[in-house]
N, C-alpha and C positions, 0 to 999 in steps of 0.2 A: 586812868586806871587800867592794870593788865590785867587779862583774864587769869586765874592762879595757876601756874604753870607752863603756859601758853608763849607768854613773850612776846604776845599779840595785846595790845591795846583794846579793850572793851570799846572806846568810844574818844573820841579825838576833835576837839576844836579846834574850827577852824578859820583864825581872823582875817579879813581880809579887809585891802581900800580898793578893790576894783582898780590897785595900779596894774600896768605890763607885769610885772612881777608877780600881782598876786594870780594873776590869771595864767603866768605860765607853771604856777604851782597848782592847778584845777584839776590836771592830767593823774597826777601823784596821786592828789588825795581821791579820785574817784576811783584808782587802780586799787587805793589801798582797800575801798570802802568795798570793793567787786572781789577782791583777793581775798581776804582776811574776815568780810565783815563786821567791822565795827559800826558803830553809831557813831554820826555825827554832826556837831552845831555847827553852824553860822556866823557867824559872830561880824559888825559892823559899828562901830562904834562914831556916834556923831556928837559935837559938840553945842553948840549952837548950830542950828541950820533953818533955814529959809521953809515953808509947807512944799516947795515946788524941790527942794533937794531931797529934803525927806520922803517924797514922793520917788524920787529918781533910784535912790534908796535903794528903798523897798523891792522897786519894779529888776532891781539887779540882784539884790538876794533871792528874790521869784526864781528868774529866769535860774541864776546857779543852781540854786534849788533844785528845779526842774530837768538837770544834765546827768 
């Protein structure tokens, strides 16, 4: 959603696998997040997973999180 007139995005998800790629896209979105301010999610989607990947997870959403 953009804020009304702006051309700036309110708030912006952001999915990632924790591949190379989504990690050289971390730079962009916390420039946009420090630029612009917007809000934004997280996003990690898991299919089936094991308690020790769902853990793993987690402990890497934290950490982005946290940047």
């Amino acid at each position: 959603m953009k804020s009304p007139g702006s051309g700036v995005p309110k708030h912006v998800v952001f999915p990632t696998d924790f591949s190379d790629t989504a990690k050289r896209a971390r730079p962009w979105l916390l420039g946009l997040a420090k630029e612009n301010g917007p809000s934004f999610s997280l996003l990690h989607v898991l299919s089936s997973v094991s308690d020790e990947g769902r853990k793993q997870a987690e402990s890497q959403l934290e950490d982005l999180a946290d940047e």
